[in-house]
C-alpha positions in Angstrom: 14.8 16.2 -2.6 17.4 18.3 -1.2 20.8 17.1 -1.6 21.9 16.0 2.6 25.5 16.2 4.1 26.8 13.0 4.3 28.4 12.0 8.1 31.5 9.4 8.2 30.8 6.9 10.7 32.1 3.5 12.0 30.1 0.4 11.8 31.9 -2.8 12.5 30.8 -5.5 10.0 31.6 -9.4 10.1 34.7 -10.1 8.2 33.6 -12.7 6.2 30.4 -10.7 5.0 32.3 -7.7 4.3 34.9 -10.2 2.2 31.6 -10.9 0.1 30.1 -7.5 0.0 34.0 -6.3 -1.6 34.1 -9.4 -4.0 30.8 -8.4 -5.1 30.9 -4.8 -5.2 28.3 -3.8 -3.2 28.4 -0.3 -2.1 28.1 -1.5 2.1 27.5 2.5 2.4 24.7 2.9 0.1 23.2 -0.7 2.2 23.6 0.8 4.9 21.7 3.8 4.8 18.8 1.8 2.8 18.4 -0.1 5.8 18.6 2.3 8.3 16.0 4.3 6.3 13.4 1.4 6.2 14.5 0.9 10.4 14.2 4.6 10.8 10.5 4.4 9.1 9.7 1.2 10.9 10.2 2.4 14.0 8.1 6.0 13.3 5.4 3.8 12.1 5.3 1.8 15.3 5.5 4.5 17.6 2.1 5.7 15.3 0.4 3.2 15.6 0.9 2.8 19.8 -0.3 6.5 19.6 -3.2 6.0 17.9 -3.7 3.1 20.1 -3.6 5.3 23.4 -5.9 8.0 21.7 -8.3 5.1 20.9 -8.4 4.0 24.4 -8.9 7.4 25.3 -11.6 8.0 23.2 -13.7 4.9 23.8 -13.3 5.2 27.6 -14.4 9.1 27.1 -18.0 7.8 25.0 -18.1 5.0 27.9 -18.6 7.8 30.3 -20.7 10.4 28.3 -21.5 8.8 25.2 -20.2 9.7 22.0 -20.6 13.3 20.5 -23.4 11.8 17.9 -25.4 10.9 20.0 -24.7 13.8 22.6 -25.6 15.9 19.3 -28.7 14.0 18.5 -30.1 14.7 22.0 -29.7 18.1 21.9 -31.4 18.3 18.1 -34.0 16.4 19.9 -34.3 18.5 22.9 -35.0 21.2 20.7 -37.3 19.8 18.7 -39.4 18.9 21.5 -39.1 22.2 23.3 -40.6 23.5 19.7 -43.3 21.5 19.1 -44.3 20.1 22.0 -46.8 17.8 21.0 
């Protein structure tokens, strides 16, 4: 992965927690963008799935109307057939 500029920003933190996250060590910066990764990813996964959902609903109300494309395929394979050997 390509190495990314890093931004400084402001984030305003409970006291006490950040009191722990010091004591402890915890890089709060390295946290932070962990978490707003995983949000970031969430959130592109969500708005996925709601797309797929609409192209579903699309799609099923289409083959409602004029059936699927199998079958629309199917008839026309038939249709030939028969216009070949009409028995």
């Amino acid at each position: 992965m390509a190495k990314s500029t890093k931004q400084t920003v402001s984030v305003t933190l409970d006291s006490a927690l950040y009191t722990e996250v010091k004591k402890r060590e915890i890089n709060a910066s390295q946290i932070a963008e962990a978490a707003l990764r995983l949000e970031v990813a969430r959130l592109e996964r969500e708005q996925l799935l709601a797309d797929i959902e609409k192209d579903l609903e699309v799609y099923n109300a289409y083959t409602a109307k004029h059936g699927s494309f199998s079958d629309m395929v199917r008839a026309h394979y038939a249709e030939q057939d028969a216009e070949q050997d009409p028995e």
